[in-house]
N, CA, C and O of each residue as an XYZ file, in Angstrom:
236
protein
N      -5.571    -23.033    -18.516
C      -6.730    -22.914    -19.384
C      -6.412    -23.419    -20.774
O      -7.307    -23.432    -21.619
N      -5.362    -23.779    -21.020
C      -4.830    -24.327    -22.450
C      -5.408    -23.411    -23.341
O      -6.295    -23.919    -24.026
N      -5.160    -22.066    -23.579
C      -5.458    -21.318    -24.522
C      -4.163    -20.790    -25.417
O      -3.055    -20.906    -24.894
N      -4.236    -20.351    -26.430
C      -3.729    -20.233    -27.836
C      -4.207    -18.763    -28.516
O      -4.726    -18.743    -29.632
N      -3.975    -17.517    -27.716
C      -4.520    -16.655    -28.234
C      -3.986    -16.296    -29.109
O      -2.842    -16.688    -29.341
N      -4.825    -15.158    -30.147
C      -4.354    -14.651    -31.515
C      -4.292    -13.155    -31.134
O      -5.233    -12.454    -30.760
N      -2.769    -12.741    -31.333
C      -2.950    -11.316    -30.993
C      -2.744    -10.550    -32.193
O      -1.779    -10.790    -32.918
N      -3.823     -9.383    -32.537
C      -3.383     -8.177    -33.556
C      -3.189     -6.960    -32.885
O      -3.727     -6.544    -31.859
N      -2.209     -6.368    -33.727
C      -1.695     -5.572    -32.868
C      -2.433     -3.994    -33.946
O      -1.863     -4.005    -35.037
N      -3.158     -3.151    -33.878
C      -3.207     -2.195    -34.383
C      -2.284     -0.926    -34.335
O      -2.230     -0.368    -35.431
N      -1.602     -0.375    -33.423
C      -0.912      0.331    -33.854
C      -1.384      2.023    -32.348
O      -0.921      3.112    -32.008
N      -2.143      1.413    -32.128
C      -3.206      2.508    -31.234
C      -3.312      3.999    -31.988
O      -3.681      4.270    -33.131
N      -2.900      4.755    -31.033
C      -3.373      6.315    -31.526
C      -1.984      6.882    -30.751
O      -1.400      6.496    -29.739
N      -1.783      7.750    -31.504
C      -0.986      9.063    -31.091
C       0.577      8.613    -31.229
O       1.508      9.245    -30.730
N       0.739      7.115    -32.181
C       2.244      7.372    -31.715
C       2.338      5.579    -30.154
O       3.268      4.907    -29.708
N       1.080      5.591    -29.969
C       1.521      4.895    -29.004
C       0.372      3.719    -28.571
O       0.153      2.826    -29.389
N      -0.043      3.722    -27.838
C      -1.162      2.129    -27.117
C      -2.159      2.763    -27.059
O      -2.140      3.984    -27.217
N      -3.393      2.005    -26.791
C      -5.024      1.962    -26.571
C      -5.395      2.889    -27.020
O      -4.544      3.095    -27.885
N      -6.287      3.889    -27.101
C      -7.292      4.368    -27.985
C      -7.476      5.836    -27.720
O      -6.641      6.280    -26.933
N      -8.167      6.521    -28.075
C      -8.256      8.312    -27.751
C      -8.580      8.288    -26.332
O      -9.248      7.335    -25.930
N      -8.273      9.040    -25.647
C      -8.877      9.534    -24.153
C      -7.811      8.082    -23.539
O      -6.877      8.808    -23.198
N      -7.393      6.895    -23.237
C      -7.095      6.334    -22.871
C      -5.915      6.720    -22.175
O      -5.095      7.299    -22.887
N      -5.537      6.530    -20.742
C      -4.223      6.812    -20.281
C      -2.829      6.221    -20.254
O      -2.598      5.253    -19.530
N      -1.777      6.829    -21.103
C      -0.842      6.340    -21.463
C       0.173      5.856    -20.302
O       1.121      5.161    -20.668
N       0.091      6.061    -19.401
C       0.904      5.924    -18.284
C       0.288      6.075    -16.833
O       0.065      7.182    -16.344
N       0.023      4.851    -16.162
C      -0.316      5.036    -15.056
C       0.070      4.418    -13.667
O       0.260      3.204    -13.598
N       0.162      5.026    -12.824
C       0.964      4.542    -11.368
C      -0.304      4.391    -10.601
O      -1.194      5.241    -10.586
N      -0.326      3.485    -10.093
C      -1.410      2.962     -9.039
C      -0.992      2.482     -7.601
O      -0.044      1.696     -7.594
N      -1.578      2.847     -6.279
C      -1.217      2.787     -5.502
C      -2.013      2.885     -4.580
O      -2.809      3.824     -4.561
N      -1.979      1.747     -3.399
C      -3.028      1.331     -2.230
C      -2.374      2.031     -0.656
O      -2.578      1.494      0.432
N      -1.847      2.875     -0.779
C      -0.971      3.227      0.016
C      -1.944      4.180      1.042
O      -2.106      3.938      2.238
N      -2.378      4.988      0.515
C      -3.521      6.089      1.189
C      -4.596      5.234      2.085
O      -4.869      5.447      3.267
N      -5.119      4.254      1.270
C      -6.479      3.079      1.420
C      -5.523      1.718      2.980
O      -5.962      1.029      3.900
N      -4.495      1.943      2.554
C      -3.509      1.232      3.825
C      -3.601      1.489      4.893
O      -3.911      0.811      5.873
N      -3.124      3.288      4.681
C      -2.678      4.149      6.334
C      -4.485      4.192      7.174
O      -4.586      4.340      8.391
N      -5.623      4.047      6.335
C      -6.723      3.519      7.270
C      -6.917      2.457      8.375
O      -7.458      2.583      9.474
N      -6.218      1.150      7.687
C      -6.058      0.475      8.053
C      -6.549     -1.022      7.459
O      -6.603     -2.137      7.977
N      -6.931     -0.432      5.924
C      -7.436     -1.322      5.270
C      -6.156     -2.086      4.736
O      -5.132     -1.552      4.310
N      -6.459     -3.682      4.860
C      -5.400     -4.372      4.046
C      -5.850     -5.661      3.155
O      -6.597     -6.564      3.533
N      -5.255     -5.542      1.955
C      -6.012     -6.265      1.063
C      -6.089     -7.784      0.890
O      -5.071     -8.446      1.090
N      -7.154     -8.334      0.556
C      -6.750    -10.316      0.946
C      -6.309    -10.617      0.243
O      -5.891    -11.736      0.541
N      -5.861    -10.209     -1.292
C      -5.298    -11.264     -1.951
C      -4.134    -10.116     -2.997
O      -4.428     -9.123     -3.662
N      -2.672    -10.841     -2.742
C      -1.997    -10.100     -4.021
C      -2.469     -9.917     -4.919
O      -3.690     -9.763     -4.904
N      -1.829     -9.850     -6.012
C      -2.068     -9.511     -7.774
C      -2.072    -11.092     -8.176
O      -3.060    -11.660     -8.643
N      -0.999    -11.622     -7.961
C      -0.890    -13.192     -8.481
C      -2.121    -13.882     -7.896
O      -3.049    -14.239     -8.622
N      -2.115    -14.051     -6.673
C      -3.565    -14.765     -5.936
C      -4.991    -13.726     -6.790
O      -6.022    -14.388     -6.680
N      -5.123    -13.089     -7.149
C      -6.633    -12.177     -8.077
C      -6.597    -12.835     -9.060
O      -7.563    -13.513     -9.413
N      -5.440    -12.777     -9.739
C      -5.829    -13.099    -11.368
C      -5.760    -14.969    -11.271
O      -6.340    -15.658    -12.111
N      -5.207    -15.388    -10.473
C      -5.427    -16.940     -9.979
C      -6.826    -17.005     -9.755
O      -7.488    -17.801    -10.421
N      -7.286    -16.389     -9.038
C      -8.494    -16.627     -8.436
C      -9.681    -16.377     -9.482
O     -10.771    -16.947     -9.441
N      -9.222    -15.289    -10.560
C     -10.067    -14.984    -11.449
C     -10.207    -16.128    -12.623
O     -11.202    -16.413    -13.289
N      -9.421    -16.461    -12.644
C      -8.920    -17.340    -14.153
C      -9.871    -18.807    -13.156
O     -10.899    -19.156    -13.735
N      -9.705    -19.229    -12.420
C     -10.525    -20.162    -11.533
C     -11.899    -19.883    -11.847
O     -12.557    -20.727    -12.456
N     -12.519    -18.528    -11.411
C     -13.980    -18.837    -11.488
C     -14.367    -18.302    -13.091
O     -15.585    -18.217    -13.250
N     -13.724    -18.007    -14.042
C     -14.185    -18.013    -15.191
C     -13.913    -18.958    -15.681
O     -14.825    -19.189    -16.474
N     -13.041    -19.880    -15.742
C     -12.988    -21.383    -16.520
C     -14.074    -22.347    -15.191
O     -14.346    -23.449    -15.668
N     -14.476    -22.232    -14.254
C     -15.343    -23.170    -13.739
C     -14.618    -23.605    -12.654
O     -14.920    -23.294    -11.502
N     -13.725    -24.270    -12.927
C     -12.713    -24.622    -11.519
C     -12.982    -24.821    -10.272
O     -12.953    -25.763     -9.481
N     -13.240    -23.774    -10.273
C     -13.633    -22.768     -8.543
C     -13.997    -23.613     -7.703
O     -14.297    -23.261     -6.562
């Protein structure tokens, strides 16, 4: 996408990142949504590939 972002960094809240109520630490996991028998089509790398595709046009 040839982008050049500008990052500011504020400082967040509490000592640490993002904003009031926001969760400082989180573990995520498809593991439960698995043992159904659900399995997902696309890694993490192939999503955000795929995403960055249909928001610049690409697609």
């Amino acid at each position: 996408m040839d982008l050049k972002p500008e990052f500011h960094f504020t400082g967040g809240v509490d000592g640490g990142r993002g904003w009031k109520g926001d969760v400082k630490l989180m573990r995520l996991s498809i593991e439960k949504a698995k043992k159904t028998g659900w399995k997902p089509k696309l890694n993490s790398h192939e999503a955000i590939r795929r995403t960055v595709r249909e928001l610049s046009g690409t697609a």
